[in-house]
TISELUM-168848 format. One line per field, with one value per residue (C-alpha): residue in three letters; z, y, x. Coordinates in nm, 3 decimals, padded with zeros to 5 digits. Each point is the difference from the previous one (the first is absolute). Example, Ala and Ser with C-alpha at 12.3 -4.5 7.8 and 13.67 -1.06 7.14 Angstrom:
aa = c(ALA / SER)
pz = c(00.780 / -00.066)
py = c(-00.450 / 00.344)
px = c(01.230 / 00.137)
//
This chain:
aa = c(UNK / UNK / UNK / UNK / UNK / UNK / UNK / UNK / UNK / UNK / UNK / UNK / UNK / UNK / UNK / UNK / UNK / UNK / UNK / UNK / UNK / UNK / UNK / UNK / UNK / UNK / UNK / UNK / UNK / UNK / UNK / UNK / UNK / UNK / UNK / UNK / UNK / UNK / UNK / UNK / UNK / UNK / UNK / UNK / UNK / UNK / UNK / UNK / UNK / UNK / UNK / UNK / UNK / UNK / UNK / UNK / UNK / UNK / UNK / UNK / UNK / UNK / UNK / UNK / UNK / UNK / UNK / UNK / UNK / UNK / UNK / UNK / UNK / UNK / UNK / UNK / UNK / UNK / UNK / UNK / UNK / UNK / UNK / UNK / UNK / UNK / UNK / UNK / UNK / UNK / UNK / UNK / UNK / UNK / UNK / UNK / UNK / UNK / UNK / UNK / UNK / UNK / UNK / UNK / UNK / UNK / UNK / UNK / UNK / UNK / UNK / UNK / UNK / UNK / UNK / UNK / UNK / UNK / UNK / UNK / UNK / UNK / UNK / UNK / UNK / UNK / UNK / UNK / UNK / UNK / UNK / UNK / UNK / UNK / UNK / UNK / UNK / UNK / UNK / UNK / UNK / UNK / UNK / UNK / UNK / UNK / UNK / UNK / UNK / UNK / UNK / UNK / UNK / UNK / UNK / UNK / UNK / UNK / UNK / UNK / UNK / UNK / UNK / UNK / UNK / UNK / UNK / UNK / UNK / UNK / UNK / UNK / UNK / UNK / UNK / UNK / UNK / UNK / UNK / UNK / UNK / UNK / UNK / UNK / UNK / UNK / UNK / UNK / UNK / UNK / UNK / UNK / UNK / UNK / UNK / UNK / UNK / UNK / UNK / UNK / UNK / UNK / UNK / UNK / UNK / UNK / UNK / UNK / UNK / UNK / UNK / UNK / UNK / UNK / UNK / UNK / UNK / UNK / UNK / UNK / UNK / UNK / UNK / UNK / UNK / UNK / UNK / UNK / UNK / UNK / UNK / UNK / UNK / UNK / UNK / UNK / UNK / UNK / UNK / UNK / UNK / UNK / UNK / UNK / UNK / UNK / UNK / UNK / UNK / UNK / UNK / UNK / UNK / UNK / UNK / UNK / UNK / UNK / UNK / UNK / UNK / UNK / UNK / UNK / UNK / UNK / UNK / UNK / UNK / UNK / UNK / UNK / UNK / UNK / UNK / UNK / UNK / UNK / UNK / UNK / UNK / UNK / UNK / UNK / UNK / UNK / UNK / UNK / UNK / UNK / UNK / UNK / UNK / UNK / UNK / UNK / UNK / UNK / UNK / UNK / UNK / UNK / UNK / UNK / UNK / UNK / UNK / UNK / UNK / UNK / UNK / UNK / UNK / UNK / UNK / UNK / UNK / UNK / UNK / UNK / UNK / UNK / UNK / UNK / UNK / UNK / UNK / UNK / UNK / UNK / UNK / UNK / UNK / UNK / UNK / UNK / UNK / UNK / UNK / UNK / UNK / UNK / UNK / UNK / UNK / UNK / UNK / UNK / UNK / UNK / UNK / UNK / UNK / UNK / UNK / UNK / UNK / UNK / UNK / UNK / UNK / UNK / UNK / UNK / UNK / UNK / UNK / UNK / UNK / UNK / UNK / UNK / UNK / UNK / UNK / UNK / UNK / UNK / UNK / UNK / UNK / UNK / UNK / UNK / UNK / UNK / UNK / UNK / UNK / UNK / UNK / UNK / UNK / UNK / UNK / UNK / UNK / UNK / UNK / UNK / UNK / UNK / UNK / UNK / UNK)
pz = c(-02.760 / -00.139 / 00.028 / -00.075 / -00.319 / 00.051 / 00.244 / 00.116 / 00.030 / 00.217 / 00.198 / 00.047 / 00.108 / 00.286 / 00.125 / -00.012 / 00.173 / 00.253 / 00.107 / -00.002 / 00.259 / 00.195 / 00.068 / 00.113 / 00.212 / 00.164 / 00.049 / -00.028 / 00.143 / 00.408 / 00.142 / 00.260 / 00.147 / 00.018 / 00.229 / -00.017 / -00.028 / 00.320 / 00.165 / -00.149 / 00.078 / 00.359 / 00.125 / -00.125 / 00.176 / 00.294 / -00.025 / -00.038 / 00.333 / 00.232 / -00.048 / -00.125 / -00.361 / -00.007 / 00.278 / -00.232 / -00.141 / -00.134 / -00.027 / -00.329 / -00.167 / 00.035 / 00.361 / 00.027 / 00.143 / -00.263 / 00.079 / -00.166 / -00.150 / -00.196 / 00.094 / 00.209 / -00.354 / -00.139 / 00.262 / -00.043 / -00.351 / 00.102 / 00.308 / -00.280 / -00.021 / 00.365 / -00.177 / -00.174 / 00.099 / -00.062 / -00.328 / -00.134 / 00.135 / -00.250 / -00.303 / 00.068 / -00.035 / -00.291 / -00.172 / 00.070 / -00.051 / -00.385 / -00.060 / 00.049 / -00.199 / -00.260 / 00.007 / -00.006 / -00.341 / -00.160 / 00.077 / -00.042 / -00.327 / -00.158 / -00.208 / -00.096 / -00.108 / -00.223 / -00.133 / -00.113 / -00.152 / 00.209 / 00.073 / 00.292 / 00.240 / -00.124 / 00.141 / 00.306 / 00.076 / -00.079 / 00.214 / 00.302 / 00.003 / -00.031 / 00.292 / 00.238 / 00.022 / 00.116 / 00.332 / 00.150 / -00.159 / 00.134 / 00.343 / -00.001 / -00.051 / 00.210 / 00.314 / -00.031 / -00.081 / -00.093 / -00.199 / -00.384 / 00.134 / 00.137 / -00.364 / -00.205 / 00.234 / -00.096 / -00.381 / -00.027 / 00.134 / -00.305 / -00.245 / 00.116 / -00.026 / -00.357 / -00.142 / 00.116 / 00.306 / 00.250 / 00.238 / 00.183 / -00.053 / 00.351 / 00.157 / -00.063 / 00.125 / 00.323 / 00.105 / -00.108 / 00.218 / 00.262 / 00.012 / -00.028 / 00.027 / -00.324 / -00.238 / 00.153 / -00.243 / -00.261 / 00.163 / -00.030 / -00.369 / -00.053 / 00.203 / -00.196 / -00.299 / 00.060 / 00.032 / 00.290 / -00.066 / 00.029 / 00.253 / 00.222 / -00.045 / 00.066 / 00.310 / 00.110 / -00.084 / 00.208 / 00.288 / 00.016 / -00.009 / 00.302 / 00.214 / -00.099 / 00.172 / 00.289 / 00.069 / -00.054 / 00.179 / 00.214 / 00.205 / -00.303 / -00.139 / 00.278 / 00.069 / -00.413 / -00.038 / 00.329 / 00.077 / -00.256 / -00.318 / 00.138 / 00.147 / -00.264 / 00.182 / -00.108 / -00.384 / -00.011 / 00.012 / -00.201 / -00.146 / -00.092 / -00.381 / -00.074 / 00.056 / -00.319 / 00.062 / 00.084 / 00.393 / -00.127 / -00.155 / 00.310 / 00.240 / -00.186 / -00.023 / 00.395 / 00.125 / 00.328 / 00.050 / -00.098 / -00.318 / 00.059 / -00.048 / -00.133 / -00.296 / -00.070 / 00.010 / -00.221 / -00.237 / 00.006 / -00.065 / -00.293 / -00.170 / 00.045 / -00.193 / -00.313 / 00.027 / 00.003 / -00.275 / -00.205 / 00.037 / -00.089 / -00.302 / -00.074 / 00.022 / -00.228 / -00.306 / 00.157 / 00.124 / 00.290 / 00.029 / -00.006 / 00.298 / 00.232 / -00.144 / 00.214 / 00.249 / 00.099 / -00.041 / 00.242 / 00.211 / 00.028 / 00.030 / 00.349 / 00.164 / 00.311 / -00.061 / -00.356 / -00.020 / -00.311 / -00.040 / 00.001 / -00.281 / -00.183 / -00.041 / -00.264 / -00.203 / -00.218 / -00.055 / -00.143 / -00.258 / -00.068 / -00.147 / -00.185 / -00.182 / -00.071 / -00.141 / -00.266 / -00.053 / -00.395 / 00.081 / 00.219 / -00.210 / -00.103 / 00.185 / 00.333 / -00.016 / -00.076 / 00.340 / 00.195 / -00.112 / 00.156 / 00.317 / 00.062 / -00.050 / 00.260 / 00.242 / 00.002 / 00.027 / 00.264 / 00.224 / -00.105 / 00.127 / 00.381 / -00.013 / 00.331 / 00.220 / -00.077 / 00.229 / 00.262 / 00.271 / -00.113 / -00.195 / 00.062 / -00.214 / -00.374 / -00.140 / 00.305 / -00.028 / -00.401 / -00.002 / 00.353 / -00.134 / -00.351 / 00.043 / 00.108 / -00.292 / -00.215 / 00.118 / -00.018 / -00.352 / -00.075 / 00.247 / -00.263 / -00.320 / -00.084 / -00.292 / -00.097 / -00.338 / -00.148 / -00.138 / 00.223 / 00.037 / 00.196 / 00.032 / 00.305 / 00.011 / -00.215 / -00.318 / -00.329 / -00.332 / -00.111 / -00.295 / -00.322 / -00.208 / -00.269 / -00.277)
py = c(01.375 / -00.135 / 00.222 / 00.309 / 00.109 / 00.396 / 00.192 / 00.209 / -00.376 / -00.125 / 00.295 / -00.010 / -00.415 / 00.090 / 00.285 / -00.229 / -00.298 / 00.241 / 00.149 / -00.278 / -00.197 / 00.297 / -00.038 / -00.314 / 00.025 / 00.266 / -00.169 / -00.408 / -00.167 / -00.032 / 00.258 / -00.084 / 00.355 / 00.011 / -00.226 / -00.178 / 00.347 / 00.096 / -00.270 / 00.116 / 00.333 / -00.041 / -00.240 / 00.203 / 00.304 / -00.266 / -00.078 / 00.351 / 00.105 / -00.237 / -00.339 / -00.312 / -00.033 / -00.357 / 00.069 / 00.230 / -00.168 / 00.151 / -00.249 / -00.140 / -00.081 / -00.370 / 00.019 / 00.028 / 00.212 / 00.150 / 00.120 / 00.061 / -00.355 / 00.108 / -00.015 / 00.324 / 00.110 / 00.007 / 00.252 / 00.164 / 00.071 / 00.126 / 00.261 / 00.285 / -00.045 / 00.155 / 00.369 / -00.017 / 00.081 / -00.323 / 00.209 / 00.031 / -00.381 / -00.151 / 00.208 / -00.094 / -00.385 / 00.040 / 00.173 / -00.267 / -00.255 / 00.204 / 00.046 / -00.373 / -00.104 / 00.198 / -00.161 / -00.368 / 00.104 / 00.160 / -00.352 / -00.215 / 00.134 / 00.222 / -00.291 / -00.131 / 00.361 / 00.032 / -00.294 / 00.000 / 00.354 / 00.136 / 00.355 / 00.023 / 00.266 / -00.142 / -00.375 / 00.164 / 00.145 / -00.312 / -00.215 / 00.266 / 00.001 / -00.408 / -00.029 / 00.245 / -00.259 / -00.324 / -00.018 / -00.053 / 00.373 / 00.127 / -00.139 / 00.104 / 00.354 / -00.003 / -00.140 / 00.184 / -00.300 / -00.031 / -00.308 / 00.162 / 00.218 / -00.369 / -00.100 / 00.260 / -00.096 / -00.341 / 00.060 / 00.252 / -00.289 / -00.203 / 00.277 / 00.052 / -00.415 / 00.003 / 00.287 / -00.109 / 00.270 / -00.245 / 00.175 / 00.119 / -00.253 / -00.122 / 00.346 / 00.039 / -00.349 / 00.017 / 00.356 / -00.143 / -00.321 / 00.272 / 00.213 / -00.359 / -00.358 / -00.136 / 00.143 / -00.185 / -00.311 / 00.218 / -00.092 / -00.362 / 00.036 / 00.130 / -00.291 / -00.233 / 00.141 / 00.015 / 00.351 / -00.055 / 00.396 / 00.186 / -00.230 / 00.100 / 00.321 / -00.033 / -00.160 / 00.231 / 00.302 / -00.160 / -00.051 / 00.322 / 00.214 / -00.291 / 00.108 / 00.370 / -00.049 / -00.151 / 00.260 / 00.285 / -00.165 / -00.362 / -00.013 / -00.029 / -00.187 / -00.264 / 00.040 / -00.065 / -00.325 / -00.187 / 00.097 / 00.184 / -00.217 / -00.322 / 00.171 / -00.136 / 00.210 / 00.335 / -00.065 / -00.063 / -00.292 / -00.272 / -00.158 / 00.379 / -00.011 / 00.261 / -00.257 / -00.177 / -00.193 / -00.403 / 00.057 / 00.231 / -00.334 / -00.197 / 00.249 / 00.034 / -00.371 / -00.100 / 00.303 / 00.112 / -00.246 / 00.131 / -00.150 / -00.324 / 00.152 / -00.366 / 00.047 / 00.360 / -00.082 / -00.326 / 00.205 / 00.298 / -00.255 / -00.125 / 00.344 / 00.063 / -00.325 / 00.125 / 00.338 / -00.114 / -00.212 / 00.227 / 00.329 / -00.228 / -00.068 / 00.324 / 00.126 / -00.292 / 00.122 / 00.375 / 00.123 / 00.164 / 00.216 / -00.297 / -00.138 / 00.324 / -00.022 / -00.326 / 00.101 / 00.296 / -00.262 / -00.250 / 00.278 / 00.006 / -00.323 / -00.138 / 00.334 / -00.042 / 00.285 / 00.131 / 00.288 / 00.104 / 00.276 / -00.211 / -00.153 / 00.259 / -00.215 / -00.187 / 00.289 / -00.150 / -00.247 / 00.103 / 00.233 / -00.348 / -00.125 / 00.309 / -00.066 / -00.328 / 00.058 / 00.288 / -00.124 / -00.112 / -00.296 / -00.143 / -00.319 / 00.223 / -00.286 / 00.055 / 00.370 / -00.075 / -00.138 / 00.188 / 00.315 / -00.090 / -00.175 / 00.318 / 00.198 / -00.262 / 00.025 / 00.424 / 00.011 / -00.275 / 00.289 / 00.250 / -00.150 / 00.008 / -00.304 / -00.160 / 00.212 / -00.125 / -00.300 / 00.271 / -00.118 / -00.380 / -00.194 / -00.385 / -00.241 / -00.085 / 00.376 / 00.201 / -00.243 / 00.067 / 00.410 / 00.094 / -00.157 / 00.149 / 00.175 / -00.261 / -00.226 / 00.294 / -00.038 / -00.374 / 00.058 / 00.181 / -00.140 / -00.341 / 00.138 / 00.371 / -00.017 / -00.038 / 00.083 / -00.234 / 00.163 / 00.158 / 00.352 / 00.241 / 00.221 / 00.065 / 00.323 / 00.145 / -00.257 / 00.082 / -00.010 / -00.336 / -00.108 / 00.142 / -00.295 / -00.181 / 00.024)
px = c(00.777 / -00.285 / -00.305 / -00.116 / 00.208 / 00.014 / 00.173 / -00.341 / -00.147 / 00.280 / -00.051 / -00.390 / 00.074 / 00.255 / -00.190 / -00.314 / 00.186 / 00.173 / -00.324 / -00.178 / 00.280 / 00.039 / -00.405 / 00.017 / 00.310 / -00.162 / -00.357 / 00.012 / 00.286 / 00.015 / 00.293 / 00.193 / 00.054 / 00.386 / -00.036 / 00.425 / 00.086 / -00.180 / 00.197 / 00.311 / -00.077 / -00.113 / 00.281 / 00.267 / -00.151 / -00.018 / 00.351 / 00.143 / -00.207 / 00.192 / -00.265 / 00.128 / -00.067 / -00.146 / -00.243 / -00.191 / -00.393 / -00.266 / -00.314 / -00.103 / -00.350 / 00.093 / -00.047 / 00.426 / 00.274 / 00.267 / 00.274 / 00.397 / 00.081 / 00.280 / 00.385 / 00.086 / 00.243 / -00.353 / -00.080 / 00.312 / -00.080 / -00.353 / 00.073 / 00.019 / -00.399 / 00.022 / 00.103 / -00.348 / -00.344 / -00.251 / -00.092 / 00.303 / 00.106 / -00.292 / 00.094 / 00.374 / -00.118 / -00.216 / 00.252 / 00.296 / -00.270 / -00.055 / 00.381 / 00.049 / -00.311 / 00.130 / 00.391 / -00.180 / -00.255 / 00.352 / 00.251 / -00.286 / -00.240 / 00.264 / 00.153 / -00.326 / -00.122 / 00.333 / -00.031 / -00.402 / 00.104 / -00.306 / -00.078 / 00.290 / -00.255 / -00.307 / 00.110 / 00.104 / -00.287 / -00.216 / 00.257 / 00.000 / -00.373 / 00.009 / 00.254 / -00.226 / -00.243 / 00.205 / -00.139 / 00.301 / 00.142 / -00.329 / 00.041 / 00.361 / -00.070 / -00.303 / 00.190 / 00.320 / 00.178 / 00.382 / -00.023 / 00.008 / 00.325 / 00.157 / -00.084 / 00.165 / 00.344 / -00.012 / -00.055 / 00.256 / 00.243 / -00.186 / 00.077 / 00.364 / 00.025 / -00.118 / 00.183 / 00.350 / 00.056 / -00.027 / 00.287 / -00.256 / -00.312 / -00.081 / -00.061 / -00.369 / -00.051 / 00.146 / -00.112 / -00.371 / 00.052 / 00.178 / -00.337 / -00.270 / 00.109 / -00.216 / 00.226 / 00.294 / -00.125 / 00.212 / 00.322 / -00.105 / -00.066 / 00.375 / 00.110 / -00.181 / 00.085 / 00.371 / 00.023 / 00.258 / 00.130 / -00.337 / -00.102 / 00.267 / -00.074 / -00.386 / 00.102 / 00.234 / -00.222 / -00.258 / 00.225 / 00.172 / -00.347 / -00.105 / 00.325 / -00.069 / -00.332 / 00.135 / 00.279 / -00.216 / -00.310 / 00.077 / -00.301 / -00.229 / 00.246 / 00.002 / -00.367 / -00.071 / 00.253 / -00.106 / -00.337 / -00.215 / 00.135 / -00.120 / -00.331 / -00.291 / -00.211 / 00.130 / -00.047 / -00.390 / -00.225 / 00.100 / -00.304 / -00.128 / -00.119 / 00.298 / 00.233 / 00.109 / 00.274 / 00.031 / -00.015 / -00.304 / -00.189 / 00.082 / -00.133 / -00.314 / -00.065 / 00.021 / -00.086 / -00.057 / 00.291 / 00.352 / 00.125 / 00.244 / 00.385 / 00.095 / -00.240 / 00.067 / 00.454 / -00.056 / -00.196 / 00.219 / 00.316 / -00.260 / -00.033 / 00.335 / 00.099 / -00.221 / 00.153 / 00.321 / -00.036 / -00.162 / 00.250 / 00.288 / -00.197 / -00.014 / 00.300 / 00.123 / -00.209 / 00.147 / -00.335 / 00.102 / -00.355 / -00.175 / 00.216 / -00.009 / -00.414 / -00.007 / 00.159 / -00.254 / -00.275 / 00.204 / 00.027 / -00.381 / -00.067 / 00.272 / -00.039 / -00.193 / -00.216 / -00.076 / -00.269 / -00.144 / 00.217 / 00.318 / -00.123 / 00.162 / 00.317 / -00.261 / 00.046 / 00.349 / -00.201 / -00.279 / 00.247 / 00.165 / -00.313 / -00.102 / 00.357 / -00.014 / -00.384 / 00.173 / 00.288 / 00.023 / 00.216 / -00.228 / -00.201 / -00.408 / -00.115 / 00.169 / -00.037 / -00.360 / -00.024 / 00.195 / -00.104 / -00.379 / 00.171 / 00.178 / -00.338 / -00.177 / 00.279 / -00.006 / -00.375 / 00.020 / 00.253 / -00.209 / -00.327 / 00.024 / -00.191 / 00.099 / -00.132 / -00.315 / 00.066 / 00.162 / -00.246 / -00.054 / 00.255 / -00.108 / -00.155 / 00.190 / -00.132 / 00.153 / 00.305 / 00.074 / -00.112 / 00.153 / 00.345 / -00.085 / 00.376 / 00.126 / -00.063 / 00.095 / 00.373 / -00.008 / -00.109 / 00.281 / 00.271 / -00.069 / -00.046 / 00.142 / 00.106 / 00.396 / 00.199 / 00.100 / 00.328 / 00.288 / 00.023 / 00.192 / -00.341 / -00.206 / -00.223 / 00.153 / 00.053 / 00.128 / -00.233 / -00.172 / 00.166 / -00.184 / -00.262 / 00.121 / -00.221)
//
């Protein structure tokens, strides 16, 4: 990697950048207490001592009620937290959180580090230290959040996909759209992408971890699919600056009054046109990264509710551009450009710069910063970059070819 050119100097730079992100994870950003896993934690205790699981809230610092949101499988998954003290229940997130960061820097910089020829710990260190400060990885760790774990299932179905063991592909989708409906997207990109095989296992996955839940559990299992799914209420306030996703912008712009559904479904069927579009076009010049990439920005975008921290499905993305800005085949000019657009667009997540229209987002400046996200995935949704030549790679590519003199 280029740098310092000694292995002391390397060492005094990562020990330098470590400290000095450690410091200011510790001191600047805003931290958000645990405060999923306290819901987590408490409505599974809830659950286990007789009470219904989805009549468990804790209040919010929006002025909301939270309580369980996810599919009772999800809670299924989580009643081991009840063997732990509330100690040992936060170090068991960070260090799933840490495990899962550290599968996502290994698919998704590995090949770029082998094929730069960089320093191998050296670029790992930099790209750890890099990836800690994506708001959205900060928020994730800082609530407790499952969303980097639901991310590492998906892209091991995109690894499996690309290196031609696709008996099983379809697993880590469904048991992530199982645990949280967003993910379930996924399943449409293997429809759409003729992947008729690991669809049907996605789906079936999915389905068999549902009726799991509902043998082993059917009142939350009723409760969930015909009252707490369709209760808005339960999720959070909609036109709350966290929220970056369509229904998010709508909210925000006729606020106090609840967001026209019309609008939000015609533009939902609109993003959903470019996606599709765009993943087919991928996958015909065989860049299957780039099409699951779009897909976690999709995701963002329709969901009903898209905090800050689920922005981590951005995170594909963003490796998709630092690619395409090193790769040698790419025209100087393009990587000239893209190489600055991906810098803009990882400063932009690392910036926290919406909240500063938290408690007043009208008027053209609160309508272009408190969306700032929001125009982020548009961004890329329309213009992350494709190869232009077909390959069977995705996260884990084989060598660029070598420069002709």
């Amino acid at each position: 990697m280029t740098g310092p050119s000694t292995a002391r100097g390397r060492l005094a730079v990562a020990l330098a950048l470590t400290a000095a992100v450690t410091l200011f994870l510790a001191f600047v950003p805003l931290h958000r207490d645990w405060f999923d896993l306290n819901v987590y934690y408490g409505a599974v205790e809830h659950w286990l001592r007789g009470g219904r699981l989805y009549d468990f809230t804790i209040p919010g610092s929006d002025g909301a009620d939270y309580g369980f949101t996810y599919p009772p499988f999800a809670a299924l998954c989580m009643l081991p937290l009840a063997l732990f003290d509330w100690p040992a229940a936060i170090a068991l997130s960070v260090v799933l959180n840490a495990a899962a960061s550290a599968t996502l820097l290994t698919w998704l910089i590995g090949p770029v580090v082998r094929r730069r020829g960089w320093d191998r710990w050296f670029a790992f260190v930099v790209a750890a230290c890099l990836f800690a400060l994506l708001e959205p990885v900060r928020d994730t760790f800082s609530f407790g959040q499952v969303n980097l774990v639901l991310l590492v299932l998906v892209c091991c179905d995109a690894r499996l996909l690309s290196t031609g063991h696709g008996r099983f592909a379809g697993c880590g989708i469904g048991l992530a759209a199982a645990v949280k409906l967003t993910p379930a997207i996924f399943i449409g990109y293997l429809l759409v992408t003729r992947r008729w095989r690991a669809a049907a296992t996605a789906t079936g996955t999915a389905a068999a971890a549902t009726l799991l839940a509902l043998v082993v559990a059917p009142g939350a299992s009723k409760t969930y699919w015909t009252e707490a799914l369709w209760d808005t209420d339960r999720i959070g306030v909609l036109s709350y600056v966290s929220n970056q996703s369509w229904e998010g912008v709508l909210a925000r712009l006729v606020d106090p009054v609840p967001p026209s559904g019309l609008l939000w479904g015609l533009g939902v069927l609109a993003l959903l046109a470019v996606w599709a579009y765009r993943v087919r076009r991928a996958v015909a010049a065989g860049d299957e990264r780039a099409g699951f990439a779009l897909t976690g920005v999709a995701a963002c975008l329709i969901s009903p509710i898209t905090w800050v921290h689920h922005l981590v499905w951005l995170i594909p993305a963003l490796a998709v551009l630092l690619d395409s800005g090193l790769r040698p085949d790419v025209p100087p000019a393009r990587r000239r450009l893209l190489l600055p657009v991906g810098a803009a667009v990882y400063a932009l997540l690392c910036s926290s710069v919406v909240w500063l229209w938290r408690f007043d987002a009208t008027g053209v400046g609160g309508f272009l910063g408190s969306n700032a996200y929001v125009w982020v995935c548009l961004g890329l949704l329309i213009a992350l970059p494709l190869r232009g030549a077909r390959s069977a790679e995705m996260l884990n590519p084989q060598p660029y070819p070598a420069r002709t003199p």
